[in-house]
N, C-alpha and C positions, 0 to 999 in steps of 0.2 A: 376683513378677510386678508389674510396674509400672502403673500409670494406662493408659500407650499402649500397652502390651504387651499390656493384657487388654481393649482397647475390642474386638476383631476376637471375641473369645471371649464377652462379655458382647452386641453385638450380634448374634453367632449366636441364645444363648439366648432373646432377645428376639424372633426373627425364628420360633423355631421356637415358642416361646407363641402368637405369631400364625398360624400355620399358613403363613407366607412359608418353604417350603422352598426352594426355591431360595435366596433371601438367606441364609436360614441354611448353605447348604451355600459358598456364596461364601465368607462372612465366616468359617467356620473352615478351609477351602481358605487363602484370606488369612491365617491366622494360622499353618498346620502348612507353610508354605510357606517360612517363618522356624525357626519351631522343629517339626522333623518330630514330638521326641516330647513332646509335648504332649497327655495324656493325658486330660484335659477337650473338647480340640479333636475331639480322634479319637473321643471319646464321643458329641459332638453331631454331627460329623459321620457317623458311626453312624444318627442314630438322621434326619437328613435325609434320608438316602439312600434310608434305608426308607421313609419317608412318600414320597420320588418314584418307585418303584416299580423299585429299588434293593438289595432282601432282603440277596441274597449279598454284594454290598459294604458293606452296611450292618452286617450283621454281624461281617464280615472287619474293619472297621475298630474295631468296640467289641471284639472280642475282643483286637485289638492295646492296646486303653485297659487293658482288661484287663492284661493283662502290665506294665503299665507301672504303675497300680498296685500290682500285687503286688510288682512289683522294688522300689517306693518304699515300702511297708511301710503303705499306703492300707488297711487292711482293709476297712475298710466299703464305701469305692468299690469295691474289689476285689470285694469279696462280692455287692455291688447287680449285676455285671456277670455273675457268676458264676451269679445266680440267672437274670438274662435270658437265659443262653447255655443254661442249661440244658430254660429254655422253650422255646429254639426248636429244641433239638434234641429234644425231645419232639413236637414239632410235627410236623419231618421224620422223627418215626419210625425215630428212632437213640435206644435207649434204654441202650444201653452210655454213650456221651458224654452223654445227660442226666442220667444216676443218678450221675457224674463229676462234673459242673460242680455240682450239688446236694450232693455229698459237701465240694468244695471251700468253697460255701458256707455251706457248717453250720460248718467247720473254725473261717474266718475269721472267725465270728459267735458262736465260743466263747465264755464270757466279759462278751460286750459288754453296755453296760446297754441300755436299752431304746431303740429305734430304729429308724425309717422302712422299713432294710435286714430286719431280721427281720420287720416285718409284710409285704413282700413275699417274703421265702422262703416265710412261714405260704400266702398266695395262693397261692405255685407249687405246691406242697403238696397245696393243696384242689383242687387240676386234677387233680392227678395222681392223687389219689384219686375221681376223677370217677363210678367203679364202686361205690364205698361211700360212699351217701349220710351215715351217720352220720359216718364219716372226715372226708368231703369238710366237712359241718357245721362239726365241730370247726375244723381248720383253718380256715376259713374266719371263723369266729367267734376267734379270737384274733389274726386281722387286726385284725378289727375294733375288739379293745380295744385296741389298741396305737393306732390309726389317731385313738380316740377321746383317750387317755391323752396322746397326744402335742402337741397334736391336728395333723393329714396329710389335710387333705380331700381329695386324689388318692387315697390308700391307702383311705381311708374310702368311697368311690365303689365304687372295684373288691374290696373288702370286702364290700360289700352285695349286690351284683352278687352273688358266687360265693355268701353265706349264702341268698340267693334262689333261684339255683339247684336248689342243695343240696336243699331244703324241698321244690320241684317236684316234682324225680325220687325225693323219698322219699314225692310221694303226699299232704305237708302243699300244695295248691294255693293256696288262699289264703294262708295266712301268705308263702306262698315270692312271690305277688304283690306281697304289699302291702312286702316287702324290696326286688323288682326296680322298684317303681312308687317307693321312695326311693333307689334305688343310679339311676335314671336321672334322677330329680329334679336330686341331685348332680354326675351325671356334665354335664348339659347347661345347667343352669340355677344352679349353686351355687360353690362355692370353686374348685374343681378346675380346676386349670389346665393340667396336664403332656396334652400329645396322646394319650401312650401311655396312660395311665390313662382319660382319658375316652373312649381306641378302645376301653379293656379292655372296662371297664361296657357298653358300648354292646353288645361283641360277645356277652360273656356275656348279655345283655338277647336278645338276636336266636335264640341257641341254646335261649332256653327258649322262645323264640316257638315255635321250629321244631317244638321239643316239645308245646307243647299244644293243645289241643281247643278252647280259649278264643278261635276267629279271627276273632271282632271284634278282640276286647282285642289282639291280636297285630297283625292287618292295624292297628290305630293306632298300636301302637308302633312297626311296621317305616317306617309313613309318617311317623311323628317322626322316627326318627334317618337314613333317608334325606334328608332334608330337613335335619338339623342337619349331615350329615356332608358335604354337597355345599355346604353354605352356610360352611364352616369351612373347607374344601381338604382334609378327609384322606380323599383320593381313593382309595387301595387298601382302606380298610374300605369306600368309598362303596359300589365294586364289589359287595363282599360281602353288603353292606347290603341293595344292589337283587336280588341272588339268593337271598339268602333272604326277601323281599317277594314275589320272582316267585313262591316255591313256597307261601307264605297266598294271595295272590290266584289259583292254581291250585287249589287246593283248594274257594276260595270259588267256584269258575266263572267270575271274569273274565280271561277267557283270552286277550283281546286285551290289555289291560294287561301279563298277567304276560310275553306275548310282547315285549313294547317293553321292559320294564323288563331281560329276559333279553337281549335284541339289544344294548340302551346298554350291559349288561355287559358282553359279549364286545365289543364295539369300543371299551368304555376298557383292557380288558385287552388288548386288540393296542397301545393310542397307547399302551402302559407297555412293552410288549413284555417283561410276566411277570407273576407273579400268581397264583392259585386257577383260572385258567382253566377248567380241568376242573370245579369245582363249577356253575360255569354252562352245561357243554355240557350235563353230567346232566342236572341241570332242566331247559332247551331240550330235551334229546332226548326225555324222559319228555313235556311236554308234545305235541311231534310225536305221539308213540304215541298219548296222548290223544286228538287230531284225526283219527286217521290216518294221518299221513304218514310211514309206514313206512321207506322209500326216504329220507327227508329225516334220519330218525332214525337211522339204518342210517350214514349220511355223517358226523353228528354225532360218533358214536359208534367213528369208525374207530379202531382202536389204543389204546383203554381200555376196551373193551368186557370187562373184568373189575377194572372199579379200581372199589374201595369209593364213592368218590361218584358213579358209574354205574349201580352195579349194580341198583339198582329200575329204569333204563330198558330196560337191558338183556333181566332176562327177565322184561319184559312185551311186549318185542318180540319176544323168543321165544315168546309165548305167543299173539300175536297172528299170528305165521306159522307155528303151528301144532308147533313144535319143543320139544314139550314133554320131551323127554329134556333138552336144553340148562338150559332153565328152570327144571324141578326141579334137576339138578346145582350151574346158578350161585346160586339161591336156597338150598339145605340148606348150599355152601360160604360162604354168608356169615353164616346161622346159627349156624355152626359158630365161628364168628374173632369174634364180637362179644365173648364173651367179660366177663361182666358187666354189658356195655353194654347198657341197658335200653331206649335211646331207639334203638337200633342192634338190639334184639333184636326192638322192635315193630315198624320195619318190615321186616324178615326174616321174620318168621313172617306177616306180611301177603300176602309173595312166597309163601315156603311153602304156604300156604292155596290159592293163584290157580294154582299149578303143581301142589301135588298133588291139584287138584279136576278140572282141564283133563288128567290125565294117565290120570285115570280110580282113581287110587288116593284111594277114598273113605273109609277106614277112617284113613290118613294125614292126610287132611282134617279129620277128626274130630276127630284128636287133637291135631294143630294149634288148631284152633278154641276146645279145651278151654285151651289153653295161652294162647293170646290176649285169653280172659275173666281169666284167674286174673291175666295182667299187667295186662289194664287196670282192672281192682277193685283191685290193689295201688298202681298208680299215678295210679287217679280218674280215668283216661282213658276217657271213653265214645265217643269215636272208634275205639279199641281192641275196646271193651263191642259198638258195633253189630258192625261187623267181624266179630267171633266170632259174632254174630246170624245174620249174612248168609252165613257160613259156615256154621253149622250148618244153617241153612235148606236150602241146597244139597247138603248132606249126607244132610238126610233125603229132599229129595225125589229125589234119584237113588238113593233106596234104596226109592221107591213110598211112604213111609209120608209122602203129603199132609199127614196132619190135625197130624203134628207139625213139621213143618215151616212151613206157616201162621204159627202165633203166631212163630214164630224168624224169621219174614222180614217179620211186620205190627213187632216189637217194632223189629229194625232198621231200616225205614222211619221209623217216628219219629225214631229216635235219629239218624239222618241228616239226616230235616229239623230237629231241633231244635239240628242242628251246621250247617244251612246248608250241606251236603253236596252240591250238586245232581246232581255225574257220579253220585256213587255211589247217593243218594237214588231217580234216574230208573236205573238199575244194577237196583236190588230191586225197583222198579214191573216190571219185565220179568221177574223170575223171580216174580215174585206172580201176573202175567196167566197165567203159566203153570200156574198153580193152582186158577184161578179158574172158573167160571162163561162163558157164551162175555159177556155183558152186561159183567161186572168185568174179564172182561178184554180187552175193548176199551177200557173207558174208562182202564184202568192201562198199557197198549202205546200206547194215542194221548197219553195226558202224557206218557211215558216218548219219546216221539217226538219232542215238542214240544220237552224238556228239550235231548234228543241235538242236537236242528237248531239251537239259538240256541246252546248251545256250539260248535256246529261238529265234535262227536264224528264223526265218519264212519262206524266200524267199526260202532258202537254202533245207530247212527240203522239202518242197513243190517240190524243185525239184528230191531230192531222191524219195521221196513218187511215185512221176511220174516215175521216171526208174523203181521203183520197181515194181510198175505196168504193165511197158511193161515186165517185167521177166514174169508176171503170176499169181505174190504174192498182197496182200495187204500191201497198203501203211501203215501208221502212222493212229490208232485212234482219234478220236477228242473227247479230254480231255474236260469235264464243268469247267469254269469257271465263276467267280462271277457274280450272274446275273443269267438271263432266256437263254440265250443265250450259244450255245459250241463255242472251242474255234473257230474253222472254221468260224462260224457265226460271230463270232465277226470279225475275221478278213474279210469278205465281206464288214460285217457294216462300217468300216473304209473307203473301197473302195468306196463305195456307197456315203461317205461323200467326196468324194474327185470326186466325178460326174461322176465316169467310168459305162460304158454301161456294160450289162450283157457278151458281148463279150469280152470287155478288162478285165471283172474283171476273165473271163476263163481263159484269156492267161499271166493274172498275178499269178493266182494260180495254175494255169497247171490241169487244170475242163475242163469236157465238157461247153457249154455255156446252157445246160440245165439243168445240177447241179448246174449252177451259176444261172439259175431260179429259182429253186427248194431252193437255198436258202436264194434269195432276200424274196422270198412268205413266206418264214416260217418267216424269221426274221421281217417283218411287220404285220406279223398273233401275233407274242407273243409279241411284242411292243405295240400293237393296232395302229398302222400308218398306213397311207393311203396312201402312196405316197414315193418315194425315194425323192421327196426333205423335205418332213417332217423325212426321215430318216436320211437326211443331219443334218439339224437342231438339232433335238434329239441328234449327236454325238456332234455338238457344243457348245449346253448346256451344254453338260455331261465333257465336257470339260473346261468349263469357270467355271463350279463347282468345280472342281479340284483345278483349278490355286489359 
């Protein structure tokens, strides 16, 4: 290939270092427009396409580099493409054609001396054993000498990245930091220049955020590579970025944040018009149930309401409308499929725990709880550690036996506050007032009050407000909000839209069923509506105005 033959090919490359997708995607368009097979062209157009939000074509067109390679007798290129195709068919969960493309890549790397292409098979490798951390280890650590040996500061990025990992979910916490606090050093601030390596690092960075109990340390990572990711253009990780931020700053309680950063995701993944979408309804929905907003979660959740990145919204929404057969079923079925998956078994048994304690089967509870401890001591997770507290607390006292129950609910209270926990923290101040004294436990149901109302928890607030009622005292005021309507009202209104009778809308807000009269009459006297199904309506409007 000549000078002017390879200017259209060498200014892609350049275009896509920059993160100018589009340019890049022009200038090899310009080049395979001349020579269709052009297997360089077809490569970077590949990998364009993906970064413009582009997947299926992106790969259709590397896999065609692919062929053309191997027809030219490229192995290495051939092999480098063999190893990508195999990722992403592991991605989509075809693991017939990834354990293929991986076979093909071993094939074509027979032999070869030491080189770029085998320290990313070793990568694909340490994914793929993501269930065996010692595996995953290895693997991942003969990246890194290859990465080192060569030297591949891209390879060396996303090397670190997965050795970090690795070290996490085996429970080495530290050491696995102080890898991902250099594998992102690397990734954002150091040699690495290829997009796809420095999305790897970044994304491997984000999954162990997801994973740990550390959510300062995590809430500033996810605000670093948000911020490096939106200031670069690689806008389909950015997405990703902000959905897994939304779910640390959920965790942490700031839940107006994690709602914007989950909203900017779902509407960059419509202007792409593809994407992870689903990982962001999750979150979104899960936080709804958080608030309350049942009915809003419920719409979220239309039509995946059994897909793996849903399913913790899922049955907590059933657990929350009281459908505790559902709950347990979709909770023990996703216990059941994780399958190794330790970050994937903790929050299964988390659901397990909240479904078979609300179903009344408390000895299931138990044993759950038991199971919850033993992972998060193996894996240094004391988010895990409370959890199993707060469950066994619950355990004992629906079994009468207070005084052991006490320390299992005082010991997770700490362990929550010193995780900055605050749903779940004010969560166990409410089964504590329950145990309490009438003295302690007002003063534990009025913070636990407090906690529920600045979150915005609805359900939550709603049930303190009720203990505190059976103490003697008044519950929680109803604050005006926008509109004719307090905030109580509105939340009826909602109900009302969701077709519940004056009695279920009692025993979801913990109301007599004549206050739940009292305030269906008021709220169709200042609307001017005539009817609960015109007050249906009216919120569906009021909602399709919004959108």
């Amino acid at each position: 290939m000549g000078p002017s033959e390879s200017s259209c090919v060498e200014a892609g490359w350049a275009a896509l270092r920059s993160a100018d997708w589009a340019a890049a995607r022009d200038a090899f368009l310009e080049r395979l427009d001349g020579h269709p097979e052009d297997a360089e062209a077809l490569d970077g157009l590949g990998r364009a396409l993906w970064w413009l939000g582009q997947p299926l074509e992106g790969i259709e067109r590397r896999r065609e580099a692919y062929a053309i390679y191997s027809r030219l007798g490229d192995r290495l290129a051939a092999a480098n493409l063999a190893t990508y195709l195999a990722g992403e068919h592991r991605i989509a969960g075809d693991p017939g054609a990834a354990n293929g493309w991986l076979a093909r890549a071993e094939r074509l790397l027979e032999g070869a001396e030491a080189c770029s292409e085998q320290g990313w098979l070793e990568v694909e490798k340490a994914k793929r054993c993501a269930d065996d951390p010692s595996r995953h280890e290895a693997h991942a650590r003969a990246a890194l000498a290859l990465a080192r040996e060569l030297p591949d500061p891209d390879l060396e990025a996303a090397a670190l990245a997965q050795v970090g990992l690795a070290l996490v979910d085996a429970g080495d916490v530290d050491a696995g930091l102080r890898q991902l606090d250099e594998a992102m050093l690397a990734a954002m601030e150091g040699d690495a220049s290829d997009p796809l390596a420095i999305g790897d690092a970044c994304c491997t960075t984000l999954v162990a955020c997801d994973r740990l109990a550390d959510f300062e340390r995590a809430s500033e990572w996810c605000r670093a590579v948000v911020d490096f990711t939106g200031r670069r253009g690689f806008t389909p990780l950015h997405f990703w970025c902000r959905t897994i931020y939304a779910g640390v700053l959920t965790t942490r309680g700031d839940w107006e944040r994690a709602d914007r950063e989950l909203q900017w995701a779902l509407e960059g993944y419509e202007r792409l018009g593809s994407g992870p979408r689903v990982f962001a309804l999750g979150r979104l929905a899960e936080l709804r149930v958080r608030q309350g907003r049942f009915g809003d979660a419920q719409t979220l959740l239309r039509g995946y309401e059994d897909h793996p990145l849903t399913i913790a919204a899922s049955v907590r929404l059933a657990l929350a409308r009281g459908d505790f057969e559902l709950a347990c079923s979709l909770a023990s079925r996703r216990a059941d499929s994780v399958d190794g998956d330790d970050s994937g078994l903790a929050v299964a048994l988390e659901l397990c725990a909240e479904a078979r304690l609300a179903s009344g089967d408390v000895d299931g509870a138990a044993a759950v709880a038991n199971q919850l401890f033993e992972l998060g001591e193996r894996l240094c997770r004391a988010d895990l550690c409370a959890f199993a507290d707060l469950t066994s607390g619950r355990v004992e006292a629906s079994r009468g036996a207070d005084a052991r129950a006490k320390p299992r609910l005082e010991r997770a209270l700490r362990g929550f506050r010193e995780l900055e926990m605050p749903l779940e923290q004010a969560r166990t101040r409410l089964e504590l007032a329950r145990l309490e004294s009438r003295d302690l436990a007002l003063l534990h149901a009025r913070e636990a009050l407090t906690v529920f109302e600045r979150l915005g928890a609805r359900r939550d607030a709603d049930l303190a407000a009720a203990f505190l009622r059976e103490l003697g005292v008044s519950g929680r005021s109803a604050p005006r909000i926008q509109g004719e309507l307090t905030a109580r009202e509105g939340e009826v209104l909602e109900l009302l839209a969701e077709g519940l009778s004056n009695q279920a809308i009692a025993e979801r807000l913990f109301i007599s069923p004549k206050t739940a009269e009292h305030h269906v009459g008021r709220i169709l006297g200042k609307l001017g509506l005539r009817s609960r199904a015109e007050a249906a309506s009216y919120v569906l409007s009021a909602q399709a105005g919004q959108r």
